[in-house]
Structures are given as structure tokens and as C-alpha cells.
N, C-alpha and C positions, 0 to 999 in steps of 0.2 A: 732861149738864150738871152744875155742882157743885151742891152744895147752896145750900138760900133764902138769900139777902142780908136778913139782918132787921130792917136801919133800926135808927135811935134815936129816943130823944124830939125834940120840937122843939124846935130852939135858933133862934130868929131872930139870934140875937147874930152869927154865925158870915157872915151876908149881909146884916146892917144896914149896914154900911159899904163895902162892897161895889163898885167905880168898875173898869170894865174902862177901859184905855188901847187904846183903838181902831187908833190908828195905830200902835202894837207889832204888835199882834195881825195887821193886815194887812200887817205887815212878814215877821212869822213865816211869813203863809199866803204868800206871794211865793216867800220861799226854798225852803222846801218845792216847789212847782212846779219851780223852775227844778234841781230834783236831776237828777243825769245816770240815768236809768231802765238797769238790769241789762240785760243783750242777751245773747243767743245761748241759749248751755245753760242758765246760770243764770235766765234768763227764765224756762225751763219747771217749773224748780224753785218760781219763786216763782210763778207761774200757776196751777202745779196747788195748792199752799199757798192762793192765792184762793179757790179751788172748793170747796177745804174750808170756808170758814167765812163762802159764801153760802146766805143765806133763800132758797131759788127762789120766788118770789111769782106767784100771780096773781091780780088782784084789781078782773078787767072784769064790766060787768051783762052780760055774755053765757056766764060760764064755765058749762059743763053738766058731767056725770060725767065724757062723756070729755074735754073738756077738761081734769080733773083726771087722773083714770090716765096722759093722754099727759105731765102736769107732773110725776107719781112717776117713769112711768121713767125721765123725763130726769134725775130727782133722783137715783138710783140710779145711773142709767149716766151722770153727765156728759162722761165723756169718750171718745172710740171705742176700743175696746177694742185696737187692730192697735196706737193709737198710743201708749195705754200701754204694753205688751208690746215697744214699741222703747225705753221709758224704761226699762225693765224697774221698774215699777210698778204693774203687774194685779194684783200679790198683794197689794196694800198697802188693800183697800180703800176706793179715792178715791168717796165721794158726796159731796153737797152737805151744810150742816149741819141742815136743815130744809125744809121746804116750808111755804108761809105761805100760806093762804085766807080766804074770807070766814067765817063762822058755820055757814052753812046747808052749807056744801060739807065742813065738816070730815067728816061722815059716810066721805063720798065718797072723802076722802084716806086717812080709817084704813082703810078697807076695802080701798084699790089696795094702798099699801104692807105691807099682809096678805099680800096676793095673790101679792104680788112677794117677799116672804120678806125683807125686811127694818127696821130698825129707827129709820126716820129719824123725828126728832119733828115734831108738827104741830102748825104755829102758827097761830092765828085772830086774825085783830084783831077787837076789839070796842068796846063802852063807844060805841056811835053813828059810828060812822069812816065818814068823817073828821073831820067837821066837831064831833061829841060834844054836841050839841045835842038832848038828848034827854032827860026826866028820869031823875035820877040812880038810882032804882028799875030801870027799863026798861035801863042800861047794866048794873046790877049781876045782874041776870037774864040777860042776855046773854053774863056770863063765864060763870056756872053753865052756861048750854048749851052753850057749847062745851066745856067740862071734863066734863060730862058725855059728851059726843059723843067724847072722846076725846080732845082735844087737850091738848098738857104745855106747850104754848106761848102766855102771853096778850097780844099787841101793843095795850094802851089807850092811849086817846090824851085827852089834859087838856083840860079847860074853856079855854080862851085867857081867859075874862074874868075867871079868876082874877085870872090874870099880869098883865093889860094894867091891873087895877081895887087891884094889888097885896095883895090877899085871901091871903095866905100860911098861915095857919092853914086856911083853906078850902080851900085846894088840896092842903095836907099830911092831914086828916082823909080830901078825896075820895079820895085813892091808897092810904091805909090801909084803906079798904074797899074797895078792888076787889084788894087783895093778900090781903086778909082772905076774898074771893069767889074766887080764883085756888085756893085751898086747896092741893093736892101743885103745882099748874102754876108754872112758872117768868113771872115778872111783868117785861115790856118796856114802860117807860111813852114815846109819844112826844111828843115836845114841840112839833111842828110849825111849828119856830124862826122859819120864813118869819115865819108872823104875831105876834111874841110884842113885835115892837118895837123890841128893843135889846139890845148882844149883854149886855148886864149884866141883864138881863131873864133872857138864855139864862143864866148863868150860875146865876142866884138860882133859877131854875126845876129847873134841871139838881140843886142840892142838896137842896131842897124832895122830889122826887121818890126821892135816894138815902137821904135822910132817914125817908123812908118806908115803904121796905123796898124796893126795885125794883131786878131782879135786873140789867137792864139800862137803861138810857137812851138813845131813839133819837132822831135827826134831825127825822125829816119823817114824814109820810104818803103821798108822790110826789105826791097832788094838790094842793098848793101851788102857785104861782105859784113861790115860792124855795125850793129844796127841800136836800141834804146840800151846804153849801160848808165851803173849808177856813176861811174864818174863824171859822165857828161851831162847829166840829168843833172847833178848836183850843182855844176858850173851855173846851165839855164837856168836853173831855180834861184841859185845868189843875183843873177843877171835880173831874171823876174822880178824880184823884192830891192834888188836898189833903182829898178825902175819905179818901182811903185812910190817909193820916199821918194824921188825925184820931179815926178810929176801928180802922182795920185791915180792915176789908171790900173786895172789890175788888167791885168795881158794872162792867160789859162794858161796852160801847159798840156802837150798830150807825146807822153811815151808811146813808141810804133817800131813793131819790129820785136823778134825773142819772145815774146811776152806770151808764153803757152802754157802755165801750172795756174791754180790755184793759190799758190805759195809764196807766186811773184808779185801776185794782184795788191797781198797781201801789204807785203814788203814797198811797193810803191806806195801804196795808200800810207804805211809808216812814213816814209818820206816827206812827201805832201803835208801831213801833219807839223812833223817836226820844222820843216824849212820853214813854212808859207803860212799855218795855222787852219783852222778849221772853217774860214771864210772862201778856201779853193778848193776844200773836200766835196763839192759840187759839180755835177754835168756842165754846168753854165761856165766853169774855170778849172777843170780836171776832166780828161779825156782819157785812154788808155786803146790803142789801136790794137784789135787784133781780128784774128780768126777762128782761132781754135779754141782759144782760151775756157770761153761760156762752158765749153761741154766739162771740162776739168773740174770747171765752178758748181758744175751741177751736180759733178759726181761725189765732191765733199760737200754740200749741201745735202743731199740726199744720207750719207755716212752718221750727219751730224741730227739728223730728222727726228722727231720723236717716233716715226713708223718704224726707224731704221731699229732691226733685231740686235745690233750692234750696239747699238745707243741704249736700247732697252735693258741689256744685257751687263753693261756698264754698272748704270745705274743701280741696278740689282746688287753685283757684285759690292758698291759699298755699302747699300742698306745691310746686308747680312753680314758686313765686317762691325756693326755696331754690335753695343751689347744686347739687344731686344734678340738680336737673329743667328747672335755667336753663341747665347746659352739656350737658343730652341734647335741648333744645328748642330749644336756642342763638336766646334771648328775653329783649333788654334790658323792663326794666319799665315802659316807653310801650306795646313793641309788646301785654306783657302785657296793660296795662288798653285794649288797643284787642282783643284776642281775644274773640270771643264766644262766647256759653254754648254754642250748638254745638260750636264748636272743644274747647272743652275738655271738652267731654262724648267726642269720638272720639278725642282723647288719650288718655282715660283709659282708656275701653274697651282701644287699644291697648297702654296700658300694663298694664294687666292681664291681658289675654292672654300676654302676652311676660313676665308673672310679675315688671316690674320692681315694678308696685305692690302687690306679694304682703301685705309688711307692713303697706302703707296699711291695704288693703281687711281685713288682720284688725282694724286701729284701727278702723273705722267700725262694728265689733260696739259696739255702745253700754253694753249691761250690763258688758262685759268691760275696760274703761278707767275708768268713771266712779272718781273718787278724791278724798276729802280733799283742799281748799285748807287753807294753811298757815292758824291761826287769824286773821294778822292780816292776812291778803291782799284785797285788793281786788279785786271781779271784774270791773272795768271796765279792771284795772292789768295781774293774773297771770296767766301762758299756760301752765297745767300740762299738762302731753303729753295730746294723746289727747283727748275731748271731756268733758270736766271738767262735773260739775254742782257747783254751791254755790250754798248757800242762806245769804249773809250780805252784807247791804248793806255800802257801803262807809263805815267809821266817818271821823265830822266832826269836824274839828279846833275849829270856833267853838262854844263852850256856848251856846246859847241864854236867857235871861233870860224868868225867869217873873215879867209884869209887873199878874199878874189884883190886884184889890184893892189897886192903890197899889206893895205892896211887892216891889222887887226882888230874886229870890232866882235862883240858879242854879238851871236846868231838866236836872236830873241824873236819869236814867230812873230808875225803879224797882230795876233789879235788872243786874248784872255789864253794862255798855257793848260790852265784848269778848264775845259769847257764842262757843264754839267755832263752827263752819262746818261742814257738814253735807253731803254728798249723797244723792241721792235714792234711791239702792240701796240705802246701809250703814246708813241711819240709822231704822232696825224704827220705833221707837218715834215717831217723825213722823205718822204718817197713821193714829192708829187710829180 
């Protein structure tokens, strides 16, 4: 991870005035939804992009040792190894960005991921979690042991009666001492938005906490009642970026809580992009807490495979809608979408036996097509031969309007809108 985010003094000035516009903000978080989500190759692209820069959590009163060893290797291996080696992505090092436990269990996770011969960091929540009702003494010994225990990762979670009693100098002093107790560990403070009130609450909370030193800023605890939504994500993220023009720090972000498809992973990752730009599309400043999640990811990763009979099966289906396969099949495009996957599964057999589909069946080598999309192509638009991965959402034409604090300002990301486009073979420096 980079180095500490070291906060400044406090300025109350900066959130005295402070009025979120509600119905903007639910307006933002609508659009966002309704984006057309990547399909096919590029899915897997940004899939496996997800895996990198989820916490594997777990954080039940029943976790024992093995419960945790069986949570590193998955951290290690999230994904099956057959089905990277068809992305031809087994050398790229894909684990998760962390594994997240309780205090007591950190032992248990340095000692697996020893075991296992690799380097992933280990995060403990403390400071009383969830609920942090604990004296503040007893939270602040509780980061000590886990940083003692090994852990570089500290998930604390804030007093709510700060926020809720509007105590801001108290809440900014609490986070400086447990940043101050974190010592080398990198500091994730969460805000547990569900109960904080109001999204202007989230907001004043959200800078209080970067003000402080806090390397990241997270959502929830999961056991909320209201856990990571884009409303409030959208608040942090405006909160994130005029911290950033204010002092030049970049402070991460990590949604926690909800977060179980495939679909969602997706959709944050759109977020991210659009708010913040492609310099927090990174482990080191984009997180995403979950549990469950990985297995969903694996399961449309695998759909999307070039092993997948599915995928295979597709494929086929348009090759034989062209003319080479419509006048040796002599198949108007009814009877086509009436053929069934059988059908075109003994087609195709046949056709490769008989060496017509010689050239197909070498396209379906997956490592040996994958290619650069043009930069400004859309992957929902461009059909480059062969089974193309790109890793670049499709750029929006409307600006979005950053409407936090009253003033309307253009919500122009961080950094270059157009970023080049990427595949998953050529592009080394993606996954380290």
C-alpha cells in the first residue's frame, strides 16, 4: 500500500457550511445503476480487476484457525487456476488485496499466509466493532494488539455519538489517536453511515476522519441495518476529491456491507472511475469489503471462459450467422435462433472435423487473439476479431454536476477521462 495519509490540522471552516442537495445526489446514484454493465470478454477483464482490490472478510463469533487458513487460501488462489491459464493470466499474480479478521484471529491469518508463502496484508478491525462502545483506552489497546500480532491493516470504526451530538473536535482528536496507536499499520476509519443520520452528516464525518490522518474511509461495518449504498458512496467520493484539491492527499475509499453479485462489483468499479478517475481504480486506494462476493465473481468468470461450453457455443452461433456458414447450413435467421445448443454443438464438431472450421477453432486459443481495443472504443459498441478483452468502460457524454455544499461545479475526474484501454495479456503492469 502507499505510504501514511498524514491529515492536517483541523479546520471546522471547511464543513461549517456544509448542505448536501439530497435529491441531486439520488439522482446521481440512479444513473449510475442504470449504466449498460460490460459483457462478454471484457466482463472478465473487469472481474478479475474486482478480485484484486477485495478485503476477503470474515468476521462470524464462530471463526476458528481453520476457518481462517481455509479464508488465506482462497485469498491466495481466488480464482481456479485452469480458468486463468484460458485467460492466460496465471502468471500475473491475481490474489485478493487483503484478508480482514477479528483481533484475536490475526495470529491465525499471519501464521496461514506464512505457510502459504505469500504476502497478502492482514487486516483487523478494532476500536470495539462494531458498535465502538467501549472505553476509549480498551479501543486504543486493541489496535496495539493487533499491530503487534502482525497485522498492517487497521479497520476502526467512530463513536456515532460524535457525529449524531455534532462533537467534531472529539471525533477529529479520537482518530488521531488511534492513527497515532496504528504506528507503521495503515488506518481505515469506518463511518457506519447507516446510523450517522444524514447524508451531510456522511459528508462532515467523511472529512473529519481524512483530516485526521486516515489512510482510507469506509462505508459500513455489514452489521448495520443500511450498509455500502450508492447514495452515500457518492457523498464520500465528492468528500474524497475536494479533499484531494484542498490538500493534495489522496485518502482510498472501501465500500463494506451488501456487496454479494458479481454485478455490484461491477457497478462500483463504474463509480470509482467516473467520480475519482483511474488513479483509485487500485488496491492501494479502492477496496470493496466482502464475503461472499469472490464466489459470484468466479462463477461469471468461469460463464465468460473460453472452456466455458457456453462461451464456446455463442461464438459458434455467430460465426454461422455470416455468409461462409449461412450458405453451407443454408439457415435463414428464424430457423437460426430456433436451432438448439445441440444442433450447433454437432455442427460444429462436424465442421471441424472436415477442417472447415480449422481457422475458427485456432481463434478460440484465447491468449493468441486477445488485442488492444482502439482507445476510444466502447466495449459494448466494437467487435475486434477474435475474443478481444478490454478493460475500459464506455466514456459519457453528460458531465455530471458536483452539487455537495450548495456549489455547482463540474465533476471532471481526477485524472486524463480517456485513459488508453488495456488487455489482460499485454498489459504486465496491471496485476502486480
Amino acid at each position: 500500500m502507499s505510504a501514511h495519509q498524514q491529515g492536517t490540522e483541523l479546520d471546522l471552516s471547511w464543513i461549517s457550511k456544509i448542505q448536501v442537495n439530497k435529491p441531486a445526489v439520488l439522482r446521481r446514484a440512479e444513473q449510475i445503476q442504470a449504466r449498460r454493465p460490460v459483457k462478454k470478454e471484457w466482463q472478465a477483464a473487469w472481474l478479475l480487476k474486482a478480485v484484486t482490490c477485495i478485503d476477503l472478510t470474515t468476521l462470524s463469533g464462530d471463526d476458528t484457525a481453520s476457518n481462517i487458513q481455509r479464508l488465506c487460501y482462497k485469498a491466495k488462489y481466488p480464482i481456479r487456476e485452469d480458468l486463468l491459464k484460458a485467460l492466460n493470466m496465471h502468471d500475473k499474480g491475481i490474489t485478493t488485496a487483503a484478508v480482514c479478521v477479528y483481533p484475536a484471529r490475526v495470529c491465525d491469518a499471519v501464521r496461514a499466509l506464512k505457510a502459504a508463502g505469500c504476502d497478502i496484508p492482514v487486516a483487523s478491525v478494532a476500536t470495539g466493532f462494531p458498535a465502538a462502545q467501549t472505553h476509549l483506552k480498551t479501543r486504543l489497546e486493541e489496535i496495539r494488539l493487533a499491530v503487534e500480532d502482525g497485522a498492517t491493516e487497521i479497520d476502526v470504526v467512530i463513536n456515532r455519538t460524535l457525529v449524531l451530538t455534532g462533537q467534531w473536535k472529539a471525533l477529529y482528536d479520537e482518530i488521531r489517536q488511534f492513527r497515532k496507536a496504528c504506528g507503521e499499520a495503515h488506518l481505515k476509519t469506518i463511518l457506519a453511515t447507516g446510523e450517522l443520520g444524514s447524508l451531510t452528516n456522511v459528508y462532515k464525518a467523511s472529512m473529519i476522519a481524512m483530516m485526521a490522518g486516515s489512510d482510507f474511509i469506509k462505508t459500513s461495518t455489514g452489521k448495520e441495518t443500511v450498509n455500502a449504498t450508492f447514495p452515500v458512496a457518492i457523498v464520500m467520493l465528492r468528500a474524497i476529491r475536494d479533499f484531494f484539491w484542498k490538500t493534495g492527499n489522496k485518502v482510498g475509499f472501501k465500500p463494506a456491507g451488501g456487496i454479494r453479485s458479481a454485478k455490484d462489483s461491477l457497478v462500483w468499479l463504474s463509480l470509482i472511475k467516473e467520480e475519482l478517475g483511474d488513479e483509485w481504480m487500485k488496491p492501494e486506494l479502492f477496496r470493496i469489503g466482502a464475503s461472499t462476493l469472490l464466489a459470484d465473481i468466479e462463477r461469471q468468470v468461469r460463464s465468460s471462459s473460453p472452456l466455458s461450453l457456453e462461451h464456446l457455443t455463442n461464438i459458434f452461433k455467430k460465426e454461422i450467422k455470416s455468409h461462409l456458414f449461412k450458405e453451407d447450413l443454408q439457415m435463414d435467421n428464424a430457423q437460426m435462433e430456433r436451432c438448439s445448443t445441440s444442433l450447433i454443438i454437432r455442427e460444429m464438431r462436424s465442421k471441424l472435423q472436415r477442417g472447415i472450421l480449422s481457422h475458427w477453432s485456432e481463434s478460440v486459443q484465447f491468449s493468441s487473439v486477445v488485442q488492444l481495443c482502439p482507445t476510444s472504443c466502447d466495449p459494448m459498441d466494437c467487435s475486434p476479431p477474435g475474443l478481444s478483452v478490454c478493460h475500459q468502460l464506455p466514456e459519457f457524454t453528460q458531465t455530471p454536476v458536483h452539487r455537495v455544499g450548495g456549489a455547482i461545479q463540474p465533476s471532471h475526474p481526477l485524472s486524463s477521462p480517456s485513459p488508453p484501454a488495456f488487455s489482460l495479456s499485454q498489459h504486465q503492469d496491471l496485476f502486480k
